[in-house]
MOPAC internal coordinates of N, CA, C and O (Angstrom, degrees):
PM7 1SCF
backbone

  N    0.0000 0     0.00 0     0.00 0    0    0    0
  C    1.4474 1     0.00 0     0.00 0    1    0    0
  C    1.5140 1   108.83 1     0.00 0    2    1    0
  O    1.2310 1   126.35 1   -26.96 1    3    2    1
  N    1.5395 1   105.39 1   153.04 1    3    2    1
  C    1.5728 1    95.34 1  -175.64 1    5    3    2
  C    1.7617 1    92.70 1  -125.70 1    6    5    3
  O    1.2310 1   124.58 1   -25.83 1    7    6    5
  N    1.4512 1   108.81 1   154.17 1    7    6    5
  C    1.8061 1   106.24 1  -171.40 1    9    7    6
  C    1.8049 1    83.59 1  -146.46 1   10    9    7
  O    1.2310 1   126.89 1   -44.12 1   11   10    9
  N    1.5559 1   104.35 1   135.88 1   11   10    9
  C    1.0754 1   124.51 1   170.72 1   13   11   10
  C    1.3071 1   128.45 1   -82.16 1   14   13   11
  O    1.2310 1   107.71 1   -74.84 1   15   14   13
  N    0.9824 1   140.54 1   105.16 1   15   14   13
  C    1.6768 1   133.63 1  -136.90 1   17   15   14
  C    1.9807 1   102.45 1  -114.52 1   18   17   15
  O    1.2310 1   107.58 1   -69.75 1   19   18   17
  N    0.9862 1   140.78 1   110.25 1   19   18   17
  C    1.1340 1   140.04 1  -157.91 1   21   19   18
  C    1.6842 1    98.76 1  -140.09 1   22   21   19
  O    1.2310 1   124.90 1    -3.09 1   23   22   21
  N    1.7767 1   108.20 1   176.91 1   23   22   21
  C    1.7741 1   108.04 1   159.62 1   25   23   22
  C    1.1234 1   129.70 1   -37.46 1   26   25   23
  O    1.2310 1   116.34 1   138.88 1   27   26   25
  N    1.4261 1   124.56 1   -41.12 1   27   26   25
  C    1.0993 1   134.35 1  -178.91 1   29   27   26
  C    1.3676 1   115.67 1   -74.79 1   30   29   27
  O    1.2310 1   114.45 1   171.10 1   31   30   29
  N    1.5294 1   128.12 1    -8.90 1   31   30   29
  C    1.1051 1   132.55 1   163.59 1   33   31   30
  C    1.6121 1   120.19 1   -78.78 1   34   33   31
  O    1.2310 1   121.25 1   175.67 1   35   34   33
  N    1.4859 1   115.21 1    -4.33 1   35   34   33
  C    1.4178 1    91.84 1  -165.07 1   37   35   34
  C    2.0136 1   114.66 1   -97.47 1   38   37   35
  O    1.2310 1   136.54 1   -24.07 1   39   38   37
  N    1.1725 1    85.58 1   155.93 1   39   38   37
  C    1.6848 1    85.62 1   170.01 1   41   39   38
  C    1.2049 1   134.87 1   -40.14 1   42   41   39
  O    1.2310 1   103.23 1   -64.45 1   43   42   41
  N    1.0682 1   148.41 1   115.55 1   43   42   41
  C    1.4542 1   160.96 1   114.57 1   45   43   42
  C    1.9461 1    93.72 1    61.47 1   46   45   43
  O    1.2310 1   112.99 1   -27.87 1   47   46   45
  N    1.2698 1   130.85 1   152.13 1   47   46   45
  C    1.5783 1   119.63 1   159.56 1   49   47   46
  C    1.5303 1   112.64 1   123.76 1   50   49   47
  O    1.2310 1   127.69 1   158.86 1   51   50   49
  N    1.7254 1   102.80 1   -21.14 1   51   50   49
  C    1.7357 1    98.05 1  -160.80 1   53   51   50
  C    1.2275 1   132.08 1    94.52 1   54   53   51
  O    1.2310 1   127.85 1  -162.63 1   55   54   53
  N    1.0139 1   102.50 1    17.37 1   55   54   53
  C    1.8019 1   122.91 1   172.46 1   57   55   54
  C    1.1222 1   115.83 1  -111.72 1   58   57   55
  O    1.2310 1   121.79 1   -46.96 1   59   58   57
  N    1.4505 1   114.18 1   133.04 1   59   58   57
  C    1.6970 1   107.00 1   164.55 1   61   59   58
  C    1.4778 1    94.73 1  -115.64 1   62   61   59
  O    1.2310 1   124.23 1   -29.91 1   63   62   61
  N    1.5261 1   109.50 1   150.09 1   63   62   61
  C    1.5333 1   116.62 1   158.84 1   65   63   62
  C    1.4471 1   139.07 1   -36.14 1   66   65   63
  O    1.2310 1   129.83 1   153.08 1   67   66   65
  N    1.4971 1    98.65 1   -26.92 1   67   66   65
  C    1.8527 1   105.89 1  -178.75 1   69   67   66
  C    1.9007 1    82.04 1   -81.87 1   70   69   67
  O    1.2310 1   105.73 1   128.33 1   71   70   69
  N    1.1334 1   144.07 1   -51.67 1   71   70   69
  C    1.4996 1   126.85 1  -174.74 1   73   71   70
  C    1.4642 1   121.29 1   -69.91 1   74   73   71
  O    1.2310 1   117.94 1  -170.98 1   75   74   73
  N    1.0599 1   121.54 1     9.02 1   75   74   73
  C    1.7986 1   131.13 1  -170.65 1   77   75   74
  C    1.7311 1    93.48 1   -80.55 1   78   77   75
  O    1.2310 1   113.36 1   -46.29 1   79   78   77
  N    0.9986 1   130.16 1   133.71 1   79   78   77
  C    1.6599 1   131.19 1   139.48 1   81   79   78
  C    1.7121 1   100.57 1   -44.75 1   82   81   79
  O    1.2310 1   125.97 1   129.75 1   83   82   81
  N    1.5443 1   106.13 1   -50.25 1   83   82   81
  C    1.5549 1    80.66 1  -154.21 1   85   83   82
  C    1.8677 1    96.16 1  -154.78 1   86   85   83
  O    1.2310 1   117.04 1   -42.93 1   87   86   85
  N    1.4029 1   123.23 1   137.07 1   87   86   85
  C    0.8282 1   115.58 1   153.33 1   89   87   86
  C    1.6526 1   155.78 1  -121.13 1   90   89   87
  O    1.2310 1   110.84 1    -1.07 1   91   90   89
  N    0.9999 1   134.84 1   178.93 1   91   90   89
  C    1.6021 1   124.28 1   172.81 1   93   91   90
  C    1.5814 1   115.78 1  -138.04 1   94   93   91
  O    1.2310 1   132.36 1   -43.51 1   95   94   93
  N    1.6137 1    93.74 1   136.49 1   95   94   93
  C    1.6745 1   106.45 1  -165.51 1   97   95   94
  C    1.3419 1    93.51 1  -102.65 1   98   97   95
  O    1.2310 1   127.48 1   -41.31 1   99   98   97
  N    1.8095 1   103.21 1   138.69 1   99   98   97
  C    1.2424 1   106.86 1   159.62 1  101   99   98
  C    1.6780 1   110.47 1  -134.08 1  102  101   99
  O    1.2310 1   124.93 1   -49.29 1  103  102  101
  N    1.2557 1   108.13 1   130.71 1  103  102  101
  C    1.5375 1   116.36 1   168.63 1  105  103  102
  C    1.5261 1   122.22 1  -102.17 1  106  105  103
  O    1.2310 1   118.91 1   -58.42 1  107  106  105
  N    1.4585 1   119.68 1   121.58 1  107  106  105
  C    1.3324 1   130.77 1   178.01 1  109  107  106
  C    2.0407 1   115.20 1  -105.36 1  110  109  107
  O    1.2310 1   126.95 1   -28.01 1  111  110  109
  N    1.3886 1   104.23 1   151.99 1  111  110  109
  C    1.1888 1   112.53 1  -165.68 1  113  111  110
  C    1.5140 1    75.05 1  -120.52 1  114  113  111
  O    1.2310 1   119.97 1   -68.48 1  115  114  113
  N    1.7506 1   117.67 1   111.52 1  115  114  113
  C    2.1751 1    99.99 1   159.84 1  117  115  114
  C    1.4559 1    85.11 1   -94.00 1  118  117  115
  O    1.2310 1   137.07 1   -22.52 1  119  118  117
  N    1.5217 1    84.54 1   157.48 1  119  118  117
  C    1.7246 1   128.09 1   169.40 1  121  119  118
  C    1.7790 1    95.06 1   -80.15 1  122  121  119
  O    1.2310 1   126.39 1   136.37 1  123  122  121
  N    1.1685 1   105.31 1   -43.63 1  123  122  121
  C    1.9710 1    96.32 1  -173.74 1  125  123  122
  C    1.2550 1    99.54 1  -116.82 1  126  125  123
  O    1.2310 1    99.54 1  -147.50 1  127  126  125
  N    1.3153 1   154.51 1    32.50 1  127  126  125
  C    1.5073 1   135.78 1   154.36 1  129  127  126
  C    1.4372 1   110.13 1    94.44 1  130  129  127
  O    1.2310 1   120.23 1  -161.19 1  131  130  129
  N    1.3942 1   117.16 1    18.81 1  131  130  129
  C    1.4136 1   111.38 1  -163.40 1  133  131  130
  C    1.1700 1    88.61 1  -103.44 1  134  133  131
  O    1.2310 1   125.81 1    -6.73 1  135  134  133
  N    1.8174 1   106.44 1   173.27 1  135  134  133
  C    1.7917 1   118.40 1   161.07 1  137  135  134
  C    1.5077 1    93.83 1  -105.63 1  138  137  135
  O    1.2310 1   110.21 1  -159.57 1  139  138  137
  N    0.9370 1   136.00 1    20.43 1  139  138  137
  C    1.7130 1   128.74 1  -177.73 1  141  139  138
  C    1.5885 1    89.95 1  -126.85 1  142  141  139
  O    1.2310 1   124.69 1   -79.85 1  143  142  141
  N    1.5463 1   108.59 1   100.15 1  143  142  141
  C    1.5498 1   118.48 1   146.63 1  145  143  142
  C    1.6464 1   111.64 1   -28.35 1  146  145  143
  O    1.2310 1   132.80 1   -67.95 1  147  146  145
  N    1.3613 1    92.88 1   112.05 1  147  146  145
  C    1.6273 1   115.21 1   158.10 1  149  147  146
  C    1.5877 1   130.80 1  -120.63 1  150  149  147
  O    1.2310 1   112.12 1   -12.30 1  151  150  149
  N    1.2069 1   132.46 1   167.70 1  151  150  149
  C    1.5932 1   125.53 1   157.62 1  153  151  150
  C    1.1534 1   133.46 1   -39.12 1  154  153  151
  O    1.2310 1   116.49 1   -83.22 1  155  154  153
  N    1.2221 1   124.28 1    96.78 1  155  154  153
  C    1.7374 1   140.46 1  -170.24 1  157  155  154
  C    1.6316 1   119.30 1   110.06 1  158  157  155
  O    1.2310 1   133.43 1  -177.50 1  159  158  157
  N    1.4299 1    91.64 1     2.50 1  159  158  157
  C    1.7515 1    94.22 1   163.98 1  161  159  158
  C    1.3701 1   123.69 1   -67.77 1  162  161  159
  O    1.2310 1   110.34 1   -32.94 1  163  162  161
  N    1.7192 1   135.75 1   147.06 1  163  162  161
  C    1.3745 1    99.45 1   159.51 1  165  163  162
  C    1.3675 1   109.81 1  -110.81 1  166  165  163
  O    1.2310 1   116.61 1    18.19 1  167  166  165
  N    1.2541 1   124.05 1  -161.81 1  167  166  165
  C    1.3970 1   109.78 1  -169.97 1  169  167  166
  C    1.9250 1    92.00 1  -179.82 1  170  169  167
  O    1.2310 1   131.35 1   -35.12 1  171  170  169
  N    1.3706 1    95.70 1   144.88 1  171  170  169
  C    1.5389 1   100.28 1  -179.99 1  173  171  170
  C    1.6621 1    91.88 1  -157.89 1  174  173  171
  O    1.2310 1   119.65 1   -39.63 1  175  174  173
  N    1.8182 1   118.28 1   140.37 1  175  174  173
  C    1.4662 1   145.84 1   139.64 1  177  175  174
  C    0.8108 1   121.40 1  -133.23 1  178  177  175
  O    1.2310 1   136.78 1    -6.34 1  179  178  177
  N    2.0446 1    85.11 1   173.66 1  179  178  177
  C    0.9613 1    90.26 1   178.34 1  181  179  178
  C    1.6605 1   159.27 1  -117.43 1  182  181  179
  O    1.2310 1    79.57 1   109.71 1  183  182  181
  N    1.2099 1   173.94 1   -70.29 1  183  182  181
  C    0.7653 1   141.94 1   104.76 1  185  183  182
  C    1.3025 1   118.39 1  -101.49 1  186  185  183
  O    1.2310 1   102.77 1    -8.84 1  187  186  185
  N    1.7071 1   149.21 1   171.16 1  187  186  185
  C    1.4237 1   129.03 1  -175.54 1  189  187  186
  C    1.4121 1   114.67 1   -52.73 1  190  189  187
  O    1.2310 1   138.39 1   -36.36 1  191  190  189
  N    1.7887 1    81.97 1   143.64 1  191  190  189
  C    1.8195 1    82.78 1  -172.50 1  193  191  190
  C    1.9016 1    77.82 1  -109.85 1  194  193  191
  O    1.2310 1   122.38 1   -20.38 1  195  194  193
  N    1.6847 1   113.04 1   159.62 1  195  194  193
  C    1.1790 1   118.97 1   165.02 1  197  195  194
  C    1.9741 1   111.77 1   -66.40 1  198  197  195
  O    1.2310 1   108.80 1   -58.93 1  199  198  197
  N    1.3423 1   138.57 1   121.07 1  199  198  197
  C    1.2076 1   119.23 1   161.74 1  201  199  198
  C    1.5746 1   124.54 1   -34.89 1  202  201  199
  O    1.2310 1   125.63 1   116.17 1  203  202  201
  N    1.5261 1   106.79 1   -63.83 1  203  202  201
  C    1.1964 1   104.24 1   162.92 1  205  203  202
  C    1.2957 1   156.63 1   -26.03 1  206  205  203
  O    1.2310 1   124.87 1   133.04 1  207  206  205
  N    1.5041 1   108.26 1   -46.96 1  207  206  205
  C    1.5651 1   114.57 1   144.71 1  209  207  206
  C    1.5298 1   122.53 1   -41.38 1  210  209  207
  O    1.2310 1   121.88 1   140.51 1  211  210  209
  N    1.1065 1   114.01 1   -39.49 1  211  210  209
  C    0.9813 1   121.46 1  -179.97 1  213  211  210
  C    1.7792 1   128.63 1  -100.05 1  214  213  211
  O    1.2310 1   120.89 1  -163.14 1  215  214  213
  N    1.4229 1   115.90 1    16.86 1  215  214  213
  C    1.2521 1   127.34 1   153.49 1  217  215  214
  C    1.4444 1   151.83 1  -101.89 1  218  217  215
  O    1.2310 1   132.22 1  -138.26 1  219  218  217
  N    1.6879 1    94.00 1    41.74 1  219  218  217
  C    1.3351 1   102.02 1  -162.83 1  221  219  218
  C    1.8317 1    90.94 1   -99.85 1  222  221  219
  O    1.2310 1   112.80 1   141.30 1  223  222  221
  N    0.3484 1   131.21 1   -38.70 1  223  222  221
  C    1.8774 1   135.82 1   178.14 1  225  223  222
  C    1.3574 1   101.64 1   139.63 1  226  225  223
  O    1.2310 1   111.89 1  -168.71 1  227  226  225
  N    1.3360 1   132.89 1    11.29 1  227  226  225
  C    1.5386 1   122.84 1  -162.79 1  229  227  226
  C    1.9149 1    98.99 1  -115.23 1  230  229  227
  O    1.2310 1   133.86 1   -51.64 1  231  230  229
  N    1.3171 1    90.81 1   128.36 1  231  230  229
  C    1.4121 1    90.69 1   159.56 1  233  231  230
  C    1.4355 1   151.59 1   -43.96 1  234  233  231
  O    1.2310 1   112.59 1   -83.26 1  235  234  233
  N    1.6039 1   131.59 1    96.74 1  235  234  233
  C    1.5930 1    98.32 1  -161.91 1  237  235  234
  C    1.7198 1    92.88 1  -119.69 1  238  237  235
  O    1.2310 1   124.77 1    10.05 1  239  238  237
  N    1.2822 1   108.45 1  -169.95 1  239  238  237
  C    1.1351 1   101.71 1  -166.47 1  241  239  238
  C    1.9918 1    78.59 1  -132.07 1  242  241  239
  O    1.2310 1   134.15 1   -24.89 1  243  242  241
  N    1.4486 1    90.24 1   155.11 1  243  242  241
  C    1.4272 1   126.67 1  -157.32 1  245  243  242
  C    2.0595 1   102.58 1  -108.52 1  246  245  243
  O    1.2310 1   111.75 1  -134.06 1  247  246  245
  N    0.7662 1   133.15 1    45.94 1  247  246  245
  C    1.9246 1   106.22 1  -173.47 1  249  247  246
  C    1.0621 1   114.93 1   -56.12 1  250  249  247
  O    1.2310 1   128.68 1   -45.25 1  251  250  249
  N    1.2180 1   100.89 1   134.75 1  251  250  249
  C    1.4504 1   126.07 1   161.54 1  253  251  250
  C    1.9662 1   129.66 1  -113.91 1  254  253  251
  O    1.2310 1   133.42 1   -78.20 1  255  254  253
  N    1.2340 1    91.67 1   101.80 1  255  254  253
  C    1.6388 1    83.26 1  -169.74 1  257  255  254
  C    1.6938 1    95.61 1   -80.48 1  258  257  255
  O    1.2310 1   123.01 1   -36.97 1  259  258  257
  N    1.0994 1   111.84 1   143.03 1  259  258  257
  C    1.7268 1   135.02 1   163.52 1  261  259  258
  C    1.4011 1   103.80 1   -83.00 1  262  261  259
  O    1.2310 1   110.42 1   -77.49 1  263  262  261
  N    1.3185 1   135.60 1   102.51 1  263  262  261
  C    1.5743 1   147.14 1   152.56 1  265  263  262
  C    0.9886 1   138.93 1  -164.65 1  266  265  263
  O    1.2310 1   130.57 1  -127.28 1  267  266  265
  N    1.4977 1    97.21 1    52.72 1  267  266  265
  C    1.6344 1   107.60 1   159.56 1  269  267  266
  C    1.5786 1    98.87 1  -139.13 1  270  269  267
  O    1.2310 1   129.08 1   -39.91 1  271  270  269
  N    1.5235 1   100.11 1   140.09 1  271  270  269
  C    0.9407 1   100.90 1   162.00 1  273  271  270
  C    1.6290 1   135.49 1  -110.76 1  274  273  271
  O    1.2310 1   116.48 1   -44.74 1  275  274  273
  N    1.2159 1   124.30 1   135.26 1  275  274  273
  C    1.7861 1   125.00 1  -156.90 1  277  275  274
  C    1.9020 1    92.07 1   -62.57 1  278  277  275
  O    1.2310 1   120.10 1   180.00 1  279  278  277

């Protein structure tokens, strides 16, 4: 799956992503439909990405492998 990650993506706090130094993606699979990681979820990120790399206006793509499971 591919997810477009923009301002409107960022966490809660007063931050938007175009002001981050740097960020990290995480993708979760729930076992029950929740947004709160539980037992039998899996879940895989990734490690800091520089913002910068990522402020040229060009799209890049991010992988994220899913394999761990909580």
């Amino acid at each position: 799956a591919s997810v477009i990650l923009d301002d409107s993506m960022a966490m809660p706090g007063g931050k938007s992503l175009s002001s981050a130094s740097s960020i990290q993606v995480v993708a979760r699979v729930s076992s029950t439909g929740s947004a709160i990681p539980s037992e039998g979820d899996y879940e895989g990120l990734t490690g800091k990405v520089a913002a910068s790399a990522l402020s040229d206006g060009k799209a890049k793509e991010i992988p994220v492998l899913i394999d761990r499971k909580l």
